[in-house]
DOVEX-8517 format. One line per 2 residues: their letters; for each residue x, y, z of C-alpha. Coordinates in Angstrom, 3 decimals, always signed. Example, Ala and Ser with C-alpha at 12.3 -4.5 7.8 and 13.67 -1.06 7.14 Angstrom:
# residues 2
as) +12.300:-4.500:+7.800; +13.670:-1.060:+7.140
END
This chain:
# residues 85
xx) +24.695:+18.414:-43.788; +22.261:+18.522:-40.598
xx) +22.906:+16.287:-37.288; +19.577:+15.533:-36.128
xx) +19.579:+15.032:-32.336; +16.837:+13.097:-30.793
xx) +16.486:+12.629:-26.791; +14.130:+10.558:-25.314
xx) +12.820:+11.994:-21.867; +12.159:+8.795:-19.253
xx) +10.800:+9.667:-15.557; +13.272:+9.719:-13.052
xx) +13.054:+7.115:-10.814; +11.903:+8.105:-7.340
xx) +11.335:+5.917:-4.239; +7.911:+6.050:-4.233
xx) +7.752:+6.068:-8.118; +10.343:+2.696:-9.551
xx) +11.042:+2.990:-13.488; +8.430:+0.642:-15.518
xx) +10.335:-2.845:-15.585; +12.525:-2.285:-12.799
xx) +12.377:-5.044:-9.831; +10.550:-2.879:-7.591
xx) +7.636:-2.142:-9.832; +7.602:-6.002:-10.996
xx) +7.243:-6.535:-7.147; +4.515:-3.976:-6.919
xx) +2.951:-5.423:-9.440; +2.879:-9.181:-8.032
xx) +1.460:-7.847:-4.815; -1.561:-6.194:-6.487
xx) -2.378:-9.283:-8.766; -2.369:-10.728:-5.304
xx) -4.831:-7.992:-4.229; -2.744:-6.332:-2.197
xx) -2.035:-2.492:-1.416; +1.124:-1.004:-0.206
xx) +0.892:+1.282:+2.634; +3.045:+3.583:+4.230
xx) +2.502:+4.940:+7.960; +4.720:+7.513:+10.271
xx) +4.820:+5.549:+13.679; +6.452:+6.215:+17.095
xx) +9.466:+3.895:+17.614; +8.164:+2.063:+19.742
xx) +4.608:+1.444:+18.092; +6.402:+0.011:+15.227
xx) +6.633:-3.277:+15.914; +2.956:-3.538:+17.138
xx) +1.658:-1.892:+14.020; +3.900:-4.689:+11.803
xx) +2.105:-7.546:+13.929; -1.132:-5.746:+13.075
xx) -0.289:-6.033:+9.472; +1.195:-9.528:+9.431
xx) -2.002:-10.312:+11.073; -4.076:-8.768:+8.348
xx) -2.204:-10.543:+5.260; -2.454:-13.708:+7.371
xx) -5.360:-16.303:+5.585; -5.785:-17.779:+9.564
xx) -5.756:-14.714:+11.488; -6.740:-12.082:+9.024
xx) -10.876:-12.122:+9.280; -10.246:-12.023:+13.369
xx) -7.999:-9.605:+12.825; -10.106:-7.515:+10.323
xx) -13.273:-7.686:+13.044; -11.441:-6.506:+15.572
xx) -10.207:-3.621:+13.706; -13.324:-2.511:+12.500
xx) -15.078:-2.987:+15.914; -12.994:-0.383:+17.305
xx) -11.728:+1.497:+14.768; -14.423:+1.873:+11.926
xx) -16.015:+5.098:+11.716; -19.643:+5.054:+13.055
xx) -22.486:+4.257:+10.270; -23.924:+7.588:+9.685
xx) -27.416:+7.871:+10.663; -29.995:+9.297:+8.297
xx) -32.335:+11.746:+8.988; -35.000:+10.343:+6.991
x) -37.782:+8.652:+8.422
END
């Protein structure tokens, strides 16, 4: 007589890394049909709330293109200029 032991290995859950089918990653999931992208920043304190207005701003279908110009006009890397003639 043999006892035949089977164990099935799932992924550990993690914070950044939810278990297929758990709310979070349903939730993830929603936001990317929606096109969009979680992001996670280290702020001072006291930047925080500025930073959330910037996002709120971003996600926002009135504000966002404003918002998104603005951004870009001072914060988007230079074009890089070619050497060719």
């Amino acid at each position: 007589m043999f006892l035949e032991i089977v164990i099935e290995s799932q992924p550990m859950p993690t914070k950044s890394n939810p278990l297929p089918g758990s709310a979070v990653a349903e939730h993830r999931r929603r936001l990317r049909r929606r096109g969009l992208q979680r992001v996670e920043v280290q702020v001072r304190r006291e930047d925080a709330p500025l930073v959330r207005a910037v996002a709120a701003a971003l996600t926002d279908a009135a504000r966002g293109a404003e918002a998104r110009a603005l951004m870009r006009g001072r914060f988007a890397p230079a074009p890089a200029r070619s050497l060719a003639a």
